[in-house]
C-alpha positions, 0 to 999 in steps of 0.5 A, a space after each residue: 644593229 645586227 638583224 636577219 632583214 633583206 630588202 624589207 622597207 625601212 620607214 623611219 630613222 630617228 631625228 636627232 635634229 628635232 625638238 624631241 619634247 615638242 614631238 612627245 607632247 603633240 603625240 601624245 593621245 588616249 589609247 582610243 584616240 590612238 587605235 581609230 586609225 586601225 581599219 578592218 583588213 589591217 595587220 596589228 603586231 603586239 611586242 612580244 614581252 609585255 603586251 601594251 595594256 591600254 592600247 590592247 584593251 582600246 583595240 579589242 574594245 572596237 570588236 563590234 566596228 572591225 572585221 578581219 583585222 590580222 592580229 600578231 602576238 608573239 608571246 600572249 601574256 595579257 588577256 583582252 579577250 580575244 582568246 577565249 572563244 571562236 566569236 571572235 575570229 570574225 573580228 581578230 583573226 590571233 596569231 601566236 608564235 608560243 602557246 601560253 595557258 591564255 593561248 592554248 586552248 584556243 590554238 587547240 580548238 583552231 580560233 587563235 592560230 599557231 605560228 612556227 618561226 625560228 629566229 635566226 632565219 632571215 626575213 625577206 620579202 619573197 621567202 617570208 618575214 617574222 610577222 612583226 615587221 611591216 605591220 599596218 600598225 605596230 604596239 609596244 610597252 616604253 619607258 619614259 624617255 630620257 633627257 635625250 629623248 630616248 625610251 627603253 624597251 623594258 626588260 626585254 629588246 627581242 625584235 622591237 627596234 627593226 618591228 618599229 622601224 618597218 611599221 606603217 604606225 607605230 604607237 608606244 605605250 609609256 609606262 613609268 614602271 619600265 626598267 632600263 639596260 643597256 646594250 640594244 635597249 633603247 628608241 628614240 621618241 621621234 621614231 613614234 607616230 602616237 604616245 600613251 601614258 599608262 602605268 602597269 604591273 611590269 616584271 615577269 618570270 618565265 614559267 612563274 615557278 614558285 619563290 620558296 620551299 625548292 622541291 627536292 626534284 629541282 636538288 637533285 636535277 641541281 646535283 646532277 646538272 652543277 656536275 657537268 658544268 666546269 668553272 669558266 664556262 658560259 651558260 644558258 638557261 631555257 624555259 621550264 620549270 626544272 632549268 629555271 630552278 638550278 640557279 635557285 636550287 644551288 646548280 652552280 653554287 660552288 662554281 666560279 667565273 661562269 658566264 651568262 648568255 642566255 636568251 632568257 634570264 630566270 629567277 634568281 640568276 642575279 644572286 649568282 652575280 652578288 656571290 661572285 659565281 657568274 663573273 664573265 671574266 672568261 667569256 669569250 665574246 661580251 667579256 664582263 658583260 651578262 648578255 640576253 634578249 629578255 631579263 626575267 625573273 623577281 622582283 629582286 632581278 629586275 631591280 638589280 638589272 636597272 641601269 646595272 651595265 654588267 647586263 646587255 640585252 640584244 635583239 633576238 636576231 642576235 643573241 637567239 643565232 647559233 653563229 653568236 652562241 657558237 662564238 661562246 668558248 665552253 658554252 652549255 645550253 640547259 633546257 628542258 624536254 616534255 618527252 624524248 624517244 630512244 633515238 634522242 629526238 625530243 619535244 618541248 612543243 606538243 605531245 602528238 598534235 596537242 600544242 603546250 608551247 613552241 621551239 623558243 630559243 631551244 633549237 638555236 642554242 643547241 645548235 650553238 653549243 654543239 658547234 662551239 669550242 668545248 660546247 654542250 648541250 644538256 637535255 632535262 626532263 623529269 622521267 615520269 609525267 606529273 602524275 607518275 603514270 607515263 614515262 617521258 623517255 618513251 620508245 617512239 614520240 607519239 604521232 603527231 609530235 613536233 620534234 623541237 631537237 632532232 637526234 643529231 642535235 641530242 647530246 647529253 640528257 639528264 633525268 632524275 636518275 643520272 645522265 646519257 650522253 648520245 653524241 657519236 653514240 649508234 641507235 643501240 647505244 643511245 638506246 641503252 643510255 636512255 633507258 637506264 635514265 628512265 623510271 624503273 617501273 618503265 625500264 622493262 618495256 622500253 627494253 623490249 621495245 628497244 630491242 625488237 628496233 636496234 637488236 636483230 630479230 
């Protein structure tokens, strides 16, 4: 198992010796059994992904009986309370590594926290590790196990089989709806110190972009993007909701021999695989093979990647790594931007210091494609806000905004209105290239702005 973990305590293996039924059925509690053993002062981490339903709803239960218990969920996507108002923070102090709509107004308000935290970067001891190792007490969503004693992770590995093995406890949620994959997915029943069945919805998109009536932005981003993608190449999909259209809105409909190495897969993806359009024939590393960390989507996705082996899914530590994607020959990062500045340095996180999401994966695939032979990375983002009132190619972020890719990581930017390339291109030329993108109703002023900034004065 490939991981970025230095001298943390591993605490469990599995043991294959073991009667492995006999440990399931002497393991196996209600949720509430399950959750006494956490004690005020202790370190709960929650599985990014799916968050085990029962076991959050028996934890959260306890509200009146614990205080100060450090509660870690990367991706909050199941709500048992605690993100609602500050009177819970006596109780759970919540910690979240991207902002969702359950999370958002309480990370603004400051009573759920925000993490920052990059994947590809080692966790040790001395210098700080991802909040989902060593936990007092770590909670993960399973499938049943196998004839052999293994559970699946589901449809998402990230960082959950080096979590368990670092956990002081470890209690797995068994859910028969659970797909499984091959690749990295998988646990076996002796590395669990507690079981508890419970069936739940599973299945998930990443932005819940709507299943019909594809709007005309998401073509035209389809045309513009389908254009700078060339037959053989591998691709990667990011989140939001134009990059997760293009393989619905026809991107790559008349490519062929694409790759997929993704971190996340979006709806639709598998349609490109039943029409021959993504083959993985040309790939470089993991030839045949799709390769992500999470496979999302429909319904109709999750249930063609059950046990399909094409699919391979890794740890994030992995597959999320700049030195991985780099291995990738003509890799294309697709991702999408909230606003960018003329210098090229753009956001996917806050608009000054209001928090909408975090980096995700963004940064390291970047990075990777940039890196990789024959590599690009592509920037979208609508040129206008929603309502059309504000441009999102301003002149300088506002103050206070994260800046998710720096502008020595911007290369090829696309709106509605065409395409700017910023690799080896001076302030003064990205200048230009982003404002003929821009809306036209804003091109004026960002010309004038432009030109007190690059030109001589």
């Amino acid at each position: 198992m490939f991981n970025r973990v230095r001298d943390l305590p591993i605490l469990r293996n599995p043991d294959f010796r073991a009667d492995w039924r006999r440990h399931y059925d002497s393991r196996l509690v209600d949720a509430e059994t399950a959750v006494a053993g956490i004690k005020s002062g202790d370190h709960v981490a929650f599985c990014r992904g799916r968050e085990p339903q029962a076991l959050g709803l028996a934890l959260a239960a306890r509200r009146n009986e614990l205080q100060n218990v450090r509660v870690t969920l990367p991706q909050p996507g199941r709500d048992f309370g605690w993100y609602d108002d500050a009177t819970w923070v006596d109780s759970f102090q919540v910690e979240v590594g991207i902002t969702t709509g359950l999370s958002r107004e309480g990370v603004n308000n400051g009573w759920v926290l925000f993490r920052v935290n990059l994947d590809m970067a080692e966790s040790t001891p001395d210098l700080g590790a991802n909040p989902s190792y060593c936990a007092d007490a770590y909670l993960v969503e399973i499938s049943p196990p196998d004839e052999h004693g293994f559970c699946s992770f589901g449809a998402s590995v990230w960082d959950k089989p080096m979590a368990i093995k670092t956990a002081k406890k470890v209690m797995g949620e068994v859910n028969p709806k659970m797909i499984r994959t091959y690749g990295e997915n998988y646990v076996h029943v002796t590395e669990f110190d507690y079981f508890v069945e419970n069936e739940a919805p599973t299945g998930w998109t990443i932005s819940k972009t709507p299943t019909k009536d594809i709007p005309p932005l998401a073509k035209r981003f389809a045309e513009l993007v389908g254009g700078l993608v060339n037959d053989g190449d591998t691709i990667q999909l990011g989140l939001g909701t134009i990059s997760e259209w293009l393989p619905r809105a026809g991107a790559f409909d008349n490519h062929v021999d694409l790759g997929l190495y993704s971190e996340l897969t979006p709806r639709g993806t598998t349609k490109l695989i039943e029409g021959g359009v993504i083959t993985n024939n040309r790939k470089s590393i993991h030839r045949g093979k799709c390769i992500s960390t999470a496979a999302g989507g429909g319904r109709d996705d999750v249930t063609f990647i059950n046990e399909n082996p094409m699919f391979e899914l890794y740890n994030v530590e992995y597959v999320v790594n700049p030195m991985t994607v780099a291995q990738n020959d003509n890799f294309v990062a697709m991702n999408q931007a909230m606003a960018i500045d003329l210098s090229g340095q753009s956001t996917a996180e806050t608009l000054g210091t209001y928090q909408w999401s975090g980096p995700g994966g963004q940064p390291a695939m970047a990075m990777g494609a940039l890196m990789a032979k024959g590599g690009r990375s592509i920037l979208m983002l609508p040129s206008t806000s929603n309502d059309g009132t504000k441009s999102r190619i301003v002149s300088v972020l506002p103050e206070g905004t994260s800046v998710t890719i720096p502008r020595y990581l911007s290369d090829i930017v696309v709106t509605e209105y065409g395409v700017a390339y910023m690799r080896w291109k001076t302030l003064r030329e990205r200048a230009e290239a982003l404002i003929a993108i821009a809306h036209p109703d804003f091109r004026g002023e960002l010309e004038k702005a432009a030109r007190s900034r690059f030109w001589p004065h």
